[in-house]
N, CA and C atoms as a LAMMPS dump frame, in Angstrom:
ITEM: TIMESTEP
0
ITEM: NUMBER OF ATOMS
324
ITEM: BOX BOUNDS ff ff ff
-5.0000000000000000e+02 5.0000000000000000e+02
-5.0000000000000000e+02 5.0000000000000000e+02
-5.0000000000000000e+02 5.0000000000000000e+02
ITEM: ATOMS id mol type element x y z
1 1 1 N 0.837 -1.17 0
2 1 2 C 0 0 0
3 1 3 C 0.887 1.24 0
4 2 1 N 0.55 2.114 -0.965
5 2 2 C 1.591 3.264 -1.036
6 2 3 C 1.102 4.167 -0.233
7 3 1 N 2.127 5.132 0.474
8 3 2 C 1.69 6.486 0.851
9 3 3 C 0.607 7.577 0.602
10 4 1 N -0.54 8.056 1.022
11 4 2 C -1.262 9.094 1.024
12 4 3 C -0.76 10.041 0.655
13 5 1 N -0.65 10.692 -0.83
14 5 2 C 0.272 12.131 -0.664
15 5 3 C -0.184 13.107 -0.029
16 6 1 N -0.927 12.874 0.713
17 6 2 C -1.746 14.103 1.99
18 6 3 C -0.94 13.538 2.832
19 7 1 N -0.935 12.96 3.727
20 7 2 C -0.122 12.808 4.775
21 7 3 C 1.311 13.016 4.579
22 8 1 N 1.851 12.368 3.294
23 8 2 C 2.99 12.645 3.424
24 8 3 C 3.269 14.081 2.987
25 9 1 N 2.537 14.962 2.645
26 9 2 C 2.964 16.027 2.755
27 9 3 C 2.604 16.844 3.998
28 10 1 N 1.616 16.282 5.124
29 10 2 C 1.16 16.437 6.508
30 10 3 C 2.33 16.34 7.34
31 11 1 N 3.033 14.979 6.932
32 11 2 C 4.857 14.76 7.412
33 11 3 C 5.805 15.792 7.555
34 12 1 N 5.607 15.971 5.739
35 12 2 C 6.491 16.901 5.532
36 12 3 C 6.473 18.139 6.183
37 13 1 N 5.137 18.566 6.135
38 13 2 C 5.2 20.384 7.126
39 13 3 C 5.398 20.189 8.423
40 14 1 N 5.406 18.958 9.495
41 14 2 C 5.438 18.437 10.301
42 14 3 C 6.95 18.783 11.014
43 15 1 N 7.795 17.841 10.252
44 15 2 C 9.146 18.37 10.164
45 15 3 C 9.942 19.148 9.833
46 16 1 N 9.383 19.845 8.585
47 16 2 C 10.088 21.519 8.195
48 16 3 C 10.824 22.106 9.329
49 17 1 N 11.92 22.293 8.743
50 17 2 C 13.23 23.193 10.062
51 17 3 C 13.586 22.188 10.301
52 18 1 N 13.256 20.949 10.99
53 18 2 C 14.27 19.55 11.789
54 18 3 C 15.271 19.175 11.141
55 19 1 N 16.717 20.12 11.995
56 19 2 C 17.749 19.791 11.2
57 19 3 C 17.858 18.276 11.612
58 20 1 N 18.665 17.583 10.488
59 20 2 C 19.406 16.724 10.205
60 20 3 C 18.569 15.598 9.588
61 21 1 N 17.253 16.134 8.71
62 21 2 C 16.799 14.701 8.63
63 21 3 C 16.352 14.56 7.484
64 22 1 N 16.708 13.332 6.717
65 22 2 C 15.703 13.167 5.026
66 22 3 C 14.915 12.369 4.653
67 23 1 N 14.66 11.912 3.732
68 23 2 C 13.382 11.215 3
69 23 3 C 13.818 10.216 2.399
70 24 1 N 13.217 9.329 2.375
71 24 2 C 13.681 7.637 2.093
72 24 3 C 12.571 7.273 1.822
73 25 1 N 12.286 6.14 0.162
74 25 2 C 10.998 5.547 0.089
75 25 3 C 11.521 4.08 0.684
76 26 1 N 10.766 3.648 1.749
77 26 2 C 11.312 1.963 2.395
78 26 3 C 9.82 2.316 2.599
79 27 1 N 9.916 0.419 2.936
80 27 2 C 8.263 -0.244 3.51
81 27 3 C 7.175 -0.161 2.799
82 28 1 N 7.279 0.366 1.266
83 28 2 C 6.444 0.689 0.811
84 28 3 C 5.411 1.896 0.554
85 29 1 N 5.884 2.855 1.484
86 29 2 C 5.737 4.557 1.896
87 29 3 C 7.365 5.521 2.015
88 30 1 N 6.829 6.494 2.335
89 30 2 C 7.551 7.086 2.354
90 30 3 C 8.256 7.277 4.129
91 31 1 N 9.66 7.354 4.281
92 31 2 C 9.895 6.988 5.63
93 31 3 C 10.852 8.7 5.774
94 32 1 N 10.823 8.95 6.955
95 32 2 C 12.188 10.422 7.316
96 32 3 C 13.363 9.825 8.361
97 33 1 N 14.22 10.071 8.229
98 33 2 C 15.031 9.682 9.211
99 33 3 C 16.069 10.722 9.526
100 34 1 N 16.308 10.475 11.019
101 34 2 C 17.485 11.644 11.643
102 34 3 C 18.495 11.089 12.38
103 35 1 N 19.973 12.192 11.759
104 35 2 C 20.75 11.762 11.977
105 35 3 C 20.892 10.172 12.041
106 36 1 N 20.494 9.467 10.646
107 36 2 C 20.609 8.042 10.289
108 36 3 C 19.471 7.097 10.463
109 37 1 N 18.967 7.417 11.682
110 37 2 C 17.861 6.674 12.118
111 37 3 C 16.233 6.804 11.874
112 38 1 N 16.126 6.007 11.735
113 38 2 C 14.257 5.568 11.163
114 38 3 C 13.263 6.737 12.2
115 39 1 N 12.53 7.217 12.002
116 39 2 C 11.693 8.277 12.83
117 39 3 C 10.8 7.976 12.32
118 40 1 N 9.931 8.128 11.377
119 40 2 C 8.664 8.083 11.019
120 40 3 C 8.372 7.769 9.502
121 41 1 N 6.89 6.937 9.086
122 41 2 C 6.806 6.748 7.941
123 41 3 C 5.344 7.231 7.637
124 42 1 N 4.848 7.545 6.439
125 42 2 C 3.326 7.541 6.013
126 42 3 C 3.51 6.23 4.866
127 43 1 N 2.702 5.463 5.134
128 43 2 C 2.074 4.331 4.422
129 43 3 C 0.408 4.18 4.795
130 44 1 N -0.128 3.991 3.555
131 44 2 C -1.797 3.85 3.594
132 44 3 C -2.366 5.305 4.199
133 45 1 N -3.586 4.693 4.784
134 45 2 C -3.984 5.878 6.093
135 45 3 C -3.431 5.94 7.097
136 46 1 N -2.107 5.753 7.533
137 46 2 C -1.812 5.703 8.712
138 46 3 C -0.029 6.228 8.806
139 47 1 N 0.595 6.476 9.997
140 47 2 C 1.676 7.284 10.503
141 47 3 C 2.438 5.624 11.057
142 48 1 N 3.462 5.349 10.844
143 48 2 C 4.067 4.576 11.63
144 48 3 C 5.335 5.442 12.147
145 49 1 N 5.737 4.805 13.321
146 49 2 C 6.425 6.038 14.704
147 49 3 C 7.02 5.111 15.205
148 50 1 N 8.407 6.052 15.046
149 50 2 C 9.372 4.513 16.081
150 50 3 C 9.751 5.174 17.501
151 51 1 N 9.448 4.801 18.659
152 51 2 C 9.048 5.228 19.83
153 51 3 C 9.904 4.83 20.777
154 52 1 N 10.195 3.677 20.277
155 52 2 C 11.346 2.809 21.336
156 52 3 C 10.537 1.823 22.037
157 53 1 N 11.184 0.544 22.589
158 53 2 C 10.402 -0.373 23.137
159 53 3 C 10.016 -0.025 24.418
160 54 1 N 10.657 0.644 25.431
161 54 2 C 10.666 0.857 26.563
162 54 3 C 9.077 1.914 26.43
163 55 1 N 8.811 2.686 25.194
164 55 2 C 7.59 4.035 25.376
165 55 3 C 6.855 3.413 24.907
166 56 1 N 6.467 1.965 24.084
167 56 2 C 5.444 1.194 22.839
168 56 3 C 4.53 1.227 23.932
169 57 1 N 4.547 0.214 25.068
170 57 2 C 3.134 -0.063 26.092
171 57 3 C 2.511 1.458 26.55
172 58 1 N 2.856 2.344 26.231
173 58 2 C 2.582 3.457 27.282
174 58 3 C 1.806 4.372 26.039
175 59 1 N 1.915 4.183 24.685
176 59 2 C 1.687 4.969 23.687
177 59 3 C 0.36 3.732 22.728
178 60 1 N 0.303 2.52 22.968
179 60 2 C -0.222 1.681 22.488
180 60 3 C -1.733 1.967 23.333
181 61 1 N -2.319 2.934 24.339
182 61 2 C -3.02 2.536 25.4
183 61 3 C -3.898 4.107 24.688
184 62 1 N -3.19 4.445 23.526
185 62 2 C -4.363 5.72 22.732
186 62 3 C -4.894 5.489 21.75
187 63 1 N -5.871 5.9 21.674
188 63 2 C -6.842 5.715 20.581
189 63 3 C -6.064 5.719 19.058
190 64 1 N -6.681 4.326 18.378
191 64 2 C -5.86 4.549 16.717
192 64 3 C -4.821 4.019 16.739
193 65 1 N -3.927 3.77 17.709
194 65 2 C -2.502 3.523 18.233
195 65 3 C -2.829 1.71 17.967
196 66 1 N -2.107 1.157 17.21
197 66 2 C -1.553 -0.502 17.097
198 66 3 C 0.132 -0.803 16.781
199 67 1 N 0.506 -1.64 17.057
200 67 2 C 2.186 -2.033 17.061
201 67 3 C 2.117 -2.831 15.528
202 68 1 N 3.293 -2.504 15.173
203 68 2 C 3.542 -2.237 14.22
204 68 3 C 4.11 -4.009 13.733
205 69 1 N 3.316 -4.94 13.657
206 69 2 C 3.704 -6.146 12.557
207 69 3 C 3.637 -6.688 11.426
208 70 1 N 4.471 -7.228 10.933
209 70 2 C 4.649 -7.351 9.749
210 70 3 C 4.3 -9.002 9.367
211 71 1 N 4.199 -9.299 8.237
212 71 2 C 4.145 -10.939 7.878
213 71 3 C 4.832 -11.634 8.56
214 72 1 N 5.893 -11.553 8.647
215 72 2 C 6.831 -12.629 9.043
216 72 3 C 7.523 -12.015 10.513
217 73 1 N 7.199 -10.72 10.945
218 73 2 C 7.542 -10.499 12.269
219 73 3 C 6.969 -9.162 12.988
220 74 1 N 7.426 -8.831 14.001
221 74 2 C 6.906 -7.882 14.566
222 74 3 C 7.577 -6.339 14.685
223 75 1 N 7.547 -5.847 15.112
224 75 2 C 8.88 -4.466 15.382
225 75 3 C 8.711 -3.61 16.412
226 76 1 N 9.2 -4.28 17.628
227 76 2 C 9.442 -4.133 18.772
228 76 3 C 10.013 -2.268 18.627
229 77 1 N 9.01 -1.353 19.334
230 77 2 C 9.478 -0.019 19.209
231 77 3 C 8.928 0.884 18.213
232 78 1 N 7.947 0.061 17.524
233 78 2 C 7.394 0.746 16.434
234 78 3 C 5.403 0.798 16.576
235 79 1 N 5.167 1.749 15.858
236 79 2 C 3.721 2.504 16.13
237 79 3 C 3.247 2.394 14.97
238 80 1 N 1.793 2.472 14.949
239 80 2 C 0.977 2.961 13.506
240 80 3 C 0.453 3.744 14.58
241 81 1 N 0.031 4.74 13.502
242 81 2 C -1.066 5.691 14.376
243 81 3 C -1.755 6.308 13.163
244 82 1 N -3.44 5.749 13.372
245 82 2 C -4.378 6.101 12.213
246 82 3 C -4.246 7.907 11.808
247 83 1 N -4.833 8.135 10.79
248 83 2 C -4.543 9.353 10.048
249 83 3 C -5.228 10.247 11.05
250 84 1 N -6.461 9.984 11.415
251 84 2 C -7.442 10.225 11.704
252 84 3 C -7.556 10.801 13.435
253 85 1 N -6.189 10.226 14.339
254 85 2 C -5.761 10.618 15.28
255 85 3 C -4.58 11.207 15.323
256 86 1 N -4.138 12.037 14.159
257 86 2 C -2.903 12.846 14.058
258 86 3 C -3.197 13.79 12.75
259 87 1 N -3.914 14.565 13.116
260 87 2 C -4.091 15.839 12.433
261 87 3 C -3.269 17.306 12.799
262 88 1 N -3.141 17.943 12.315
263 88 2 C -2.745 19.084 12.579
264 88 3 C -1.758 19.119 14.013
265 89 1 N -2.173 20.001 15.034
266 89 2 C -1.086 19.695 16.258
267 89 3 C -0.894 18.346 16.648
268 90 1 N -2.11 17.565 16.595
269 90 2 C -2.261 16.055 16.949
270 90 3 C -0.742 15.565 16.022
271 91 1 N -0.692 15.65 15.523
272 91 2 C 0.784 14.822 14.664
273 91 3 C 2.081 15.565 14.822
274 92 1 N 2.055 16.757 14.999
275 92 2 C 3.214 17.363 15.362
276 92 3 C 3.367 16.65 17.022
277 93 1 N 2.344 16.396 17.642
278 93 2 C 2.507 15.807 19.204
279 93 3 C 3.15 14.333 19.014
280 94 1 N 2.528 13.76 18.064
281 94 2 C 3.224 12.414 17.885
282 94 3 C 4.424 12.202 17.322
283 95 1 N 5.024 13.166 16.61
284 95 2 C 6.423 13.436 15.833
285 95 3 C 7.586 13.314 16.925
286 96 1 N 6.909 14.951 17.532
287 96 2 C 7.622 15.026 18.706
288 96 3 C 7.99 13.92 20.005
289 97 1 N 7.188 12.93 20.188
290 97 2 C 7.045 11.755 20.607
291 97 3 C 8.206 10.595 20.762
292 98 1 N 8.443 10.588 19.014
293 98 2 C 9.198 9.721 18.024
294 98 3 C 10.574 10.71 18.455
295 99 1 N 10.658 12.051 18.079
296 99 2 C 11.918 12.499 18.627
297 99 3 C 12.763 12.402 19.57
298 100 1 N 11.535 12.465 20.57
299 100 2 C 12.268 12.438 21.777
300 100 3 C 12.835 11.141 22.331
301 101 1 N 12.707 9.684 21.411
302 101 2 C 13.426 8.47 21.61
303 101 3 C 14.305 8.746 20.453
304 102 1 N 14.211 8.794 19.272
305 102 2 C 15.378 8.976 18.225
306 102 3 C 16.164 10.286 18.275
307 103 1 N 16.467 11.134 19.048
308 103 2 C 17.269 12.32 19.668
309 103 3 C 18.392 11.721 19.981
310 104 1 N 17.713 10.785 21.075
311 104 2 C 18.76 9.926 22.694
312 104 3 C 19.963 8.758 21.754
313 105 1 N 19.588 8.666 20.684
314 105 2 C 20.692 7.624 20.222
315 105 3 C 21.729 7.724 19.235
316 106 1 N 22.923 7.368 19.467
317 106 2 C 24.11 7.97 18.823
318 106 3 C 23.94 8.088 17.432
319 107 1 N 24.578 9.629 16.609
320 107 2 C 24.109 9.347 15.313
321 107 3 C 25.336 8.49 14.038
322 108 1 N 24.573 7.704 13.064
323 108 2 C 25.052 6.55 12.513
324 108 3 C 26.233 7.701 11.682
């Protein structure tokens, strides 16, 4: 399922100014990553958010919010979060979210 070009351009104004980070098509959407690391993707209707494993149970307990598995496995640290619960500030809150675990780790 490809990317929404609404969301991913919802992404995009999302992050505008965040130094150090670019655009990668993986997973089948479009993904951003900083300083090396995976931060966020738009695929389908939905936001996937890499949060860290230690924040997944604590962020999994909001509305729209499911963990992020795949066919053949799971991805421990990772989020979907429906379109529909990340609008406007709502997604800049969840960005910021994703930052504040992909900030903390050395860059590649």
């Amino acid at each position: 399922m490809a990317a929404d070009p609404v969301l991913t351009d919802e992404m995009r104004a999302a992050l505008f100014g965040l130094p150090g980070y670019q655009e990668k098509k993986m997973f089948g959407g479009i993904c951003w990553m900083v300083n090396g690391h995976l931060l966020c993707c738009t695929r389908g209707d939905r936001y996937m958010l890499r949060v860290g494993k230690e924040n997944e149970a604590k962020w999994l307990q909001y509305p729209g919010v499911t963990p992020v598995e795949g066919p053949r496995k799971s991805m421990p640290g990772y989020i979907w979060v429906e379109s529909a619960y990340a609008t406007g500030p709502a997604l800049e809150t969840w960005v910021n979210r994703a930052l504040a675990f992909v900030q903390l780790l050395p860059p590649k």
